[in-house]
C-alpha positions in Angstrom: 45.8 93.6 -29.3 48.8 93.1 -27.3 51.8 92.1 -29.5 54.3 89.6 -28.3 57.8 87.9 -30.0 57.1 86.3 -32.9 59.4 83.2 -34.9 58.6 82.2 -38.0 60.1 78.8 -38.8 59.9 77.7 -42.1 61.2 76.0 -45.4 63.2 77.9 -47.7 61.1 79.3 -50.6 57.9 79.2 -48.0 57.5 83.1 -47.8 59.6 84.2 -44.8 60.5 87.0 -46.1 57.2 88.4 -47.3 55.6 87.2 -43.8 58.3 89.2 -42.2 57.9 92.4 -44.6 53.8 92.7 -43.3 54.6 91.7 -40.3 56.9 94.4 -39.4 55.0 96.9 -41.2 52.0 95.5 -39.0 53.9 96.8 -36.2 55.3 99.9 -37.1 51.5 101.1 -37.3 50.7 100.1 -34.2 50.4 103.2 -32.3 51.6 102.1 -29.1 55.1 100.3 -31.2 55.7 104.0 -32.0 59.7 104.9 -31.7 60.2 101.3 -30.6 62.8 99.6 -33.0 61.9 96.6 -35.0 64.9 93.7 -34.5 64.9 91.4 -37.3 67.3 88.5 -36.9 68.5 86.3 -40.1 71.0 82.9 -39.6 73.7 84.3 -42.1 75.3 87.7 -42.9 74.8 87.7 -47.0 71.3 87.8 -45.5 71.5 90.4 -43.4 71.7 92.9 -47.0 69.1 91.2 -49.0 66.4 91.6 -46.0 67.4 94.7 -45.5 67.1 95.8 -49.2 63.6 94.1 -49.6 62.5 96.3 -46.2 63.5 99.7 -47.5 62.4 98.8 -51.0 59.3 97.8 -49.7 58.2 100.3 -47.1 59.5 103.8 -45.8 61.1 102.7 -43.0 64.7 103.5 -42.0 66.9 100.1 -41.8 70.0 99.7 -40.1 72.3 96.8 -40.9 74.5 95.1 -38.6 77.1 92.9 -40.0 80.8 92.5 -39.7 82.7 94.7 -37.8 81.4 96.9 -35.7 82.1 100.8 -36.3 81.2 101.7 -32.7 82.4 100.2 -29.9 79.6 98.0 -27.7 80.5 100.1 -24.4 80.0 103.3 -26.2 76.4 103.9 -24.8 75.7 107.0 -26.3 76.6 106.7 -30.1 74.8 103.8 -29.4 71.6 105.5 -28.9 72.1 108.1 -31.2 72.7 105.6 -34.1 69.7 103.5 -33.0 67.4 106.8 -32.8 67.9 107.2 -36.5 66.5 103.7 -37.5 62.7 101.8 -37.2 64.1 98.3 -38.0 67.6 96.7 -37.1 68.4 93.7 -39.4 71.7 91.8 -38.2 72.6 88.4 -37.4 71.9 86.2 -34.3 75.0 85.8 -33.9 76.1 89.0 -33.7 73.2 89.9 -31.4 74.2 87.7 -29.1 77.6 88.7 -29.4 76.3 92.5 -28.4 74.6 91.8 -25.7 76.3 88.7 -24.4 79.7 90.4 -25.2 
């Protein structure tokens, strides 16, 4: 099966977050989404922990959170890599993926 972008647009209380949780486990079995990083985009940063937390609580992936200020500078290409190598699933803000790759 050939796995494209997937939005999930519902009320609040509706299950997002569990359809998120097997969804991105879903994919991280997939053997063909092996070392590709899992982006998961929430509208507000008190979000961006609380996803986060129900991800690693829920499966053994490594989660990286982006929110605030960033500790390495946007240009810095290989810290960059280096920092995404060490995570499955990236959980940060529209906004502030936007802002990364929109500068």
């Amino acid at each position: 099966m050939n796995v494209e972008n997937v939005i999930a647009a519902l009320n609040t209380g509706s299950g997002k977050t569990l359809i998120g949780l097997l969804l991105i486990k879903w994919i991280s079995a997939l053997e063909h989404s092996k070392d590709k990083l899992i982006v998961f985009l929430v509208p507000r940063v008190a979000l961006v922990e609380q996803q986060a937390k129900y991800i690693q609580d829920n499966t053994p992936l490594r989660v990286l959170r982006l929110a605030g200020t960033l500790d390495i500078e946007l240009n810095d290409r290989m810290r960059w890599a280096r920092r995404l190598k060490q995570c499955d699933v990236l959980v940060m803000t529209r906004k502030k993926f936007l802002y990364m790759f929109d500068g």
